[in-house]
C-alpha positions in Angstrom: 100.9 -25.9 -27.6 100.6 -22.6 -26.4 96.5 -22.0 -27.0 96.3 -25.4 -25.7 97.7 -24.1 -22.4 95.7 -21.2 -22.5 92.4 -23.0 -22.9 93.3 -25.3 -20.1 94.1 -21.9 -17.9 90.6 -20.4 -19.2 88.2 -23.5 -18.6 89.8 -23.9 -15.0 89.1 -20.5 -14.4 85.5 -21.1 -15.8 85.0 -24.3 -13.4 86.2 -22.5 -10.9 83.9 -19.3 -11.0 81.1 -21.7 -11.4 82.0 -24.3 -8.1 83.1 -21.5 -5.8 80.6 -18.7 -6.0 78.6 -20.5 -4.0 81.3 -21.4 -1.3 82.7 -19.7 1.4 86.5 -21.0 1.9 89.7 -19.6 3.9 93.5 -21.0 2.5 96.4 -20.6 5.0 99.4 -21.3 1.8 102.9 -20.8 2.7 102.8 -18.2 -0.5 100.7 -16.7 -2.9 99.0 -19.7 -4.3 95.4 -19.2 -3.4 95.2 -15.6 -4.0 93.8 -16.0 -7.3 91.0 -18.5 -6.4 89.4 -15.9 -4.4 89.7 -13.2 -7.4 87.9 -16.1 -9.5 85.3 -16.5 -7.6 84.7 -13.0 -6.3 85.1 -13.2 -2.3 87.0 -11.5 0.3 90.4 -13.0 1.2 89.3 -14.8 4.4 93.0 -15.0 5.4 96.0 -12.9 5.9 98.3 -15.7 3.8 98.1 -13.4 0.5 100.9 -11.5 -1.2 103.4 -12.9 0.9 105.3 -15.8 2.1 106.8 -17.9 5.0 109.8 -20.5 4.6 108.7 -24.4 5.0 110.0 -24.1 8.4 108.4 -21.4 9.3 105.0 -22.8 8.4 105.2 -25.9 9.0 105.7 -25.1 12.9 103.2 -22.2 12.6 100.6 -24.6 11.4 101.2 -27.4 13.8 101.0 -25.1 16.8 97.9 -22.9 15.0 95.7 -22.0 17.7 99.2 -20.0 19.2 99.4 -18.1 15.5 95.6 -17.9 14.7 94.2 -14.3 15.7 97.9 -12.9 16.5 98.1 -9.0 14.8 100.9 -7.1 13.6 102.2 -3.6 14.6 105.0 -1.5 14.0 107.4 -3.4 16.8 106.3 -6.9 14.8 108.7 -5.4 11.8 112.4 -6.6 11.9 115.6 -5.3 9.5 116.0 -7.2 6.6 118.2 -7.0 3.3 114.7 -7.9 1.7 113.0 -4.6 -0.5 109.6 -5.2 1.2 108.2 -5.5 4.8 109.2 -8.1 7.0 108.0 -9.2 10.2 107.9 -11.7 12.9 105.0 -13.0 14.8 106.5 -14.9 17.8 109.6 -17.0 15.9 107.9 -17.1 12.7 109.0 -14.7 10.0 106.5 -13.2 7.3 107.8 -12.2 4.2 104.9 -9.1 2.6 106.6 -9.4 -0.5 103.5 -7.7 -2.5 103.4 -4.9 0.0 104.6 -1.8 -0.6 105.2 -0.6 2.9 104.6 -1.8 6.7 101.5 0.2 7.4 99.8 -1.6 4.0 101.4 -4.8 5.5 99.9 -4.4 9.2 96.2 -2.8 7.8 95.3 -5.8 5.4 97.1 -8.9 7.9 95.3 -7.1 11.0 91.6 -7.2 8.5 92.1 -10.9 7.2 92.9 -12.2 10.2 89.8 -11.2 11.6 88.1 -12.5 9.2 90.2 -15.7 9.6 89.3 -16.1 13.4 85.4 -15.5 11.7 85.7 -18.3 9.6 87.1 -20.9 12.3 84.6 -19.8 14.7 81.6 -20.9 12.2 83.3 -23.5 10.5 86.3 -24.9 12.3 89.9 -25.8 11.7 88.6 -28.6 9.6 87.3 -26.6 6.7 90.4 -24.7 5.9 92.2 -25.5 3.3 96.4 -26.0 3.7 98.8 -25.5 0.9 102.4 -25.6 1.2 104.8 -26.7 -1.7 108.8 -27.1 -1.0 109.9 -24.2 -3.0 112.5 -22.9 -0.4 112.7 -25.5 1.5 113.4 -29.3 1.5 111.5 -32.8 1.0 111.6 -33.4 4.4 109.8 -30.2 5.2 106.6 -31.9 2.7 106.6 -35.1 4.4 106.5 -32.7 8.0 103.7 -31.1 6.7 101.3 -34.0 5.2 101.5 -35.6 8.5 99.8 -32.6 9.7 96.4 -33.9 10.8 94.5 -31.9 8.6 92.0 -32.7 6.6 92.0 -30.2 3.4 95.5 -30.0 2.7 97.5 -30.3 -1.0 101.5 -30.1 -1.1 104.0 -29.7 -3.9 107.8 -31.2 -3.9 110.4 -31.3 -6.4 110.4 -35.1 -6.3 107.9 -36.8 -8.0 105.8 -33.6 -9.0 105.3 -33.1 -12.7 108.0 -31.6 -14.6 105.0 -28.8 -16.3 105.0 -27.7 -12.4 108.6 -27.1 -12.4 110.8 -24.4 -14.3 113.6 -24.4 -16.7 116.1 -25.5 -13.4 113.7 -28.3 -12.4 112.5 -26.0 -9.6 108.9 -25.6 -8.4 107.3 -22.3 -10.0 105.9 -19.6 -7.6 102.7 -20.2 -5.2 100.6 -18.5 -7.8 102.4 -20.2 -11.2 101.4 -23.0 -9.6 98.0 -22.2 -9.1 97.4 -21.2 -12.6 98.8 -24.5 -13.8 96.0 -26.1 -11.7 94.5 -27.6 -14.8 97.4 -30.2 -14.2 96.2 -30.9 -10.5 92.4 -29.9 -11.2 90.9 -32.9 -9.6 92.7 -32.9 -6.4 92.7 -29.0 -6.1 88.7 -28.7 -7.1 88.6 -31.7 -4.1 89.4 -29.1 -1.4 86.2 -27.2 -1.5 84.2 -30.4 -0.7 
């Protein structure tokens, strides 16, 4: 069962290296789902929405009201107290959560870089090419159904309900952003989709 799994994990990463070396892509994902697509295939994160996460809320009103978010920096003001033993901050009413950053000037450096290259991307490509990820981890059903009636065209969500039970953990939870992505081999056919 096990090399089973991991052959599935090693041929997605295969397909993957081979379909996306030649495409240039940007994921806005409520966590740390697409990070590893852009290890695989060797690019530059063209988006701030790595090693961190926002509640379904959160995103969901961040992504329907984008062009208010898109191109917004952080700074040392953005920052706000938290319990949490990494960076927070807020950008207007929507909190960040840097949980793979170690402090708040590593947290402001690479959002501040990606984002630019974020507002580069949707100035040659468009909205339309970006690809949206949110799963309800956190959150509730209602927040999925919220965000697939987002009008956007490259968009893949994950709830509780209905998704398969190798996608959730031992409480019938859905695993991280980025367990989820390596379990792609599940999903392969919509996920590879995206980067039409």
């Amino acid at each position: 069962m096990l090399s089973r799994l991991i052959i599935k994990y090693r041929m997605t990463d295969i397909l993957d290296k081979i379909i996306l070396r030649n495409k240039d892509f940007a994921i806005i994902s409520n966590n740390c789902w697409g990070f590893r697509a852009y290890k695989i295939a060797k690019k530059p994160y063209n988006t701030p929405f790595i090693g961190l996460y926002i509640v379904p809320a959160d995103f969901i009103k961040m992504c329907a009201n984008l062009s208010r978010y898109i191109g917004c920096t952080i700074d040392k003001d953005s920052f706000i107290k938290s319990d949490m033993p990494f960076p927070v901050a807020q950008i207007q009413e929507i909190t960040i959560y840097f949980m793979h950053y170690q402090n708040e000037e590593q947290a402001i450096r690479k959002w501040n870089d990606r984002m630019a290259r974020l507002v580069s991307y949707i100035a040659a490509r468009g909205v339309d090419n970006i690809i949206f990820k949110m799963c309800e981890r956190d959150g509730e059903k209602q927040h999925v159904s919220e965000f697939n009636a987002l009008r956007f065209p490259r968009k893949i969500s994950f709830e509780k309900a209905g998704s398969d039970k190798r996608l959730k953990d031992k409480n019938g939870d859905l695993l991280t952003g980025d367990q989820l992505f390596n379990s792609r081999f599940i999903y392969y056919r919509k996920y590879i989709s995206l980067y039409k």
